[in-house]
C-alpha positions as CSV (number, residue, x, y, z in Angstrom):
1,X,-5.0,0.9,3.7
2,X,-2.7,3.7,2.8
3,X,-3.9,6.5,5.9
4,X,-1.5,9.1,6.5
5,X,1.5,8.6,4.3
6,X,1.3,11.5,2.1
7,X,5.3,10.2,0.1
8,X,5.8,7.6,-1.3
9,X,7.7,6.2,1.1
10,X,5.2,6.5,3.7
11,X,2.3,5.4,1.7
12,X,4.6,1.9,1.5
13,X,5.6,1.4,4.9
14,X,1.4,1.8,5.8
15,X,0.9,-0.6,3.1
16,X,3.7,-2.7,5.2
17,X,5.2,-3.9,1.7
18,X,8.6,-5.7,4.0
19,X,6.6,-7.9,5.5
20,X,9.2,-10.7,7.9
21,X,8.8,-14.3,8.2
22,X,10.4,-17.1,6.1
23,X,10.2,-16.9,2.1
24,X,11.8,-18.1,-0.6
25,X,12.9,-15.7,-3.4
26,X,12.5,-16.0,-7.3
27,X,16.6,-16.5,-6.9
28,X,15.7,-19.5,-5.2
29,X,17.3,-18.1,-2.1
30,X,15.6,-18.1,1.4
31,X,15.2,-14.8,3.1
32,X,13.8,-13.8,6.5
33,X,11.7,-11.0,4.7
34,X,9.6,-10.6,1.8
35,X,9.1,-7.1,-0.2
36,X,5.7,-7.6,-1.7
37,X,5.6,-4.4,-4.1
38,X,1.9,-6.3,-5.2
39,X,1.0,-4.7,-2.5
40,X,1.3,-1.3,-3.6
41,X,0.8,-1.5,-7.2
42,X,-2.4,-3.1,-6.8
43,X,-3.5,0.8,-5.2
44,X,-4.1,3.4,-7.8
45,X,-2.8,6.2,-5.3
46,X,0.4,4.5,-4.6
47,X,0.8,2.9,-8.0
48,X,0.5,6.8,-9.6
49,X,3.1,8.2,-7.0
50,X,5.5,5.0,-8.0
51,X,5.1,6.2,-11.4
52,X,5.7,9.7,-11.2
53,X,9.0,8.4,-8.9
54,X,9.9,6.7,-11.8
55,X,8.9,8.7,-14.8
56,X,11.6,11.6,-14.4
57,X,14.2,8.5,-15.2
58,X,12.7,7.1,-18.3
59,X,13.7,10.2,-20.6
60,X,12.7,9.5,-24.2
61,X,13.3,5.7,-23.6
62,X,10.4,3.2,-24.1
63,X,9.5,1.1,-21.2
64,X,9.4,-2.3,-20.5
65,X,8.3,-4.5,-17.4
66,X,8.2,-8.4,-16.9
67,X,4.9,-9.9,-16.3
68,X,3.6,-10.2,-13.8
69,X,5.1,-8.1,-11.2
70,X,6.1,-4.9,-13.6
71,X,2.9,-5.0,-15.9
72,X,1.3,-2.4,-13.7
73,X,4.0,-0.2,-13.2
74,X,5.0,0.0,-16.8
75,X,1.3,0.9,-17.5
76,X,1.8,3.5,-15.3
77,X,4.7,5.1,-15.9
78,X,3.7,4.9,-19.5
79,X,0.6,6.7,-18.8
80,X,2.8,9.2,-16.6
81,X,5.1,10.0,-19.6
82,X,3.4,9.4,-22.4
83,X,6.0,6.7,-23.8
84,X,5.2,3.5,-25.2
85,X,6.0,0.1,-23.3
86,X,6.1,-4.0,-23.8
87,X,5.6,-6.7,-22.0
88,X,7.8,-9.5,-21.8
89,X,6.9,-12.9,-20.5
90,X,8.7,-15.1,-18.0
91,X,8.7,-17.9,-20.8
92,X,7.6,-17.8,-24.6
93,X,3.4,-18.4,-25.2
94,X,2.9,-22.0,-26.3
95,X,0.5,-20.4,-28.8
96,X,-1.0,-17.5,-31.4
97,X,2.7,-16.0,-32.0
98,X,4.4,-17.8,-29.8
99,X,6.3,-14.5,-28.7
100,X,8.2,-13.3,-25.4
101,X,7.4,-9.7,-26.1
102,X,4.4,-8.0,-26.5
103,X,4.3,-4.4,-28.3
104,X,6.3,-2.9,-31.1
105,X,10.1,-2.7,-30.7
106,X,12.1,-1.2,-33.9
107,X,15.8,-1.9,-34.0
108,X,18.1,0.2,-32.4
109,X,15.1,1.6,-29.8
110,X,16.3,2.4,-26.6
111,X,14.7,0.9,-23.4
112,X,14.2,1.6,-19.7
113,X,13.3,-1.4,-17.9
114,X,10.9,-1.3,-14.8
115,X,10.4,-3.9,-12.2
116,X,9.0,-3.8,-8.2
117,X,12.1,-5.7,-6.6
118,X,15.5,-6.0,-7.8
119,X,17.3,-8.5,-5.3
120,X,19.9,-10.5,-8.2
121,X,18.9,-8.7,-11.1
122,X,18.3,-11.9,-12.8
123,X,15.0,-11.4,-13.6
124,X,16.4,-7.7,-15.6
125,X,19.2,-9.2,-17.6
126,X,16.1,-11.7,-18.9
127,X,14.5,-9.0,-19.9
128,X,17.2,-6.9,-21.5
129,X,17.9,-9.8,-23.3
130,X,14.3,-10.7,-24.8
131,X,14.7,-7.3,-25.6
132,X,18.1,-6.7,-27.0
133,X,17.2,-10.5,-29.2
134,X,14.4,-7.9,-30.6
135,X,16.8,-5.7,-31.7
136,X,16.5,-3.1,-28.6
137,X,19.1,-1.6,-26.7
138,X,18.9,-1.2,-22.8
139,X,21.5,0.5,-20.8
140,X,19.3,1.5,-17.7
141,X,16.8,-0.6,-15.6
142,X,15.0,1.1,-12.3
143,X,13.4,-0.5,-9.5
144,X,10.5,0.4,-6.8
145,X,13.2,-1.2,-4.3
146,X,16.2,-2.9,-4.5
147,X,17.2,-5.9,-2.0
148,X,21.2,-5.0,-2.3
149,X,21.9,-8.7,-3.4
150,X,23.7,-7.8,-6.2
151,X,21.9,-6.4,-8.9
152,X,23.7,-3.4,-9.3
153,X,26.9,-5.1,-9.8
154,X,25.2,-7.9,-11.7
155,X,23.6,-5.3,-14.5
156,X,26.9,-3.2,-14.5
157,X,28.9,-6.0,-15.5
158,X,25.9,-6.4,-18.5
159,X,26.3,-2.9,-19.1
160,X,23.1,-1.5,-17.6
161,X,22.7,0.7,-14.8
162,X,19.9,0.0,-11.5
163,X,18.5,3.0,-10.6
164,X,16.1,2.0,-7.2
165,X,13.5,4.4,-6.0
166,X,14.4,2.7,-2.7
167,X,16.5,0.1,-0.8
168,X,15.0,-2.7,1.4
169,X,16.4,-1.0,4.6
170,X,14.7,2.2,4.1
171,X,10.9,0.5,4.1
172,X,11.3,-1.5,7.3
C-alpha cells in the first residue's frame, strides 16, 4: 500500500517495485533484482502520477505501449494528454485481423513510445518497428525506469532517444 510517499518516487519505493532475489529478465539475462513496475501501474494513484511524469514528454506525438506491461500506462498518459495511443502485441493474433497493432496509425504520424522498464531496449526497437512497418515514425521512447543495460545506446544507434523517469539505482 502506497502510505506516505506523496512523489512519485516515494509512492514506488512504498510499493517496493525493486524487489531482490534471483530472476530472469525478458533479455534472457539473470539478475539479482527484479523492477516489477506491475506493481505500480496496477494503483490508480501511482499509475496517474506515472502519467503526468510522462505526459510533459509526449508533446503532440501519439503514444504507443507494448502489451502487456505498457497497456496501462499508455492509457494513462493518453488520458493525461489527450492524445491517441496503440497497442502493439508481443507477436501477431492468430486470428480476426491478424494484426500487431491495434488503433489507427496514418503514415508519416509521429510516435512516443511508453514502457515500465527499459533494461536492453529490445522490447522498444520491436515496437518502433511494428510501428515504423505501419508507416509511423518514432524518434523518442520513455520509460518509468531504466535498468542502464544498454538501452539508451541501443535506441540511439536506431535513432530514438530513452528518456527514463528514473534509473534502477534511484528506487532501491
Amino acid at each position: 500500500m502506497v502510505e506516505g510517499g506523496s512523489t512519485l518516487k516515494g509512492m514506488l519505493m512504498d510499493l517496493e517495485v525493486v524487489q531482490k532475489g534471483e530472476f530472469v529478465l525478458t533479455s534472457g539475462r539473470k539478475s539479482d533484482y527484479f523492477v516489477d513496475i506491475k506493481r505500480a501501474s496496477t494503483n490508480p494513484r501511482v499509475l496517474k502520477e506515472i502519467a503526468k511524469e510522462i505526459a510533459p514528454h509526449v508533446g503532440t506525438r501519439k503514444i504507443a505501449g507494448m502489451a502487456l506491461g505498457a497497456v496501462p500506462i499508455a492509457v494513462a498518459v493518453s488520458l493525461e494528454t489527450g492524445m491517441p495511443y496503440v497497442i502493439v502485441r508481443k507477436e501477431a493474433k492468430g486470428h480476426g485481423t491478424k494484426g500487431l497493432v491495434e488503433g489507427e496509425i496514418e503514415q508519416g504520424e509521429e510516435f512516443v513510445i511508453v514502457e515500465d522498464v527499459a533494461t536492453t531496449g529490445g522490447s522498444t526497437l520491436k515496437v518502433a518497428e511494428a510501428l515504423e512497418q505501419k508507416g509511423a515514425v518514432v524518434t523518442k521512447a520513455i520509460v518509468v525506469v531504466d535498468r542502464e543495460e544498454g538501452a539508451v545506446e541501443l535506441l540511439s544507434n536506431n535513432g530514438m532517444e530513452l528518456i527514463s523517469i528514473f534509473k534502477a539505482k534511484d528506487l532501491t
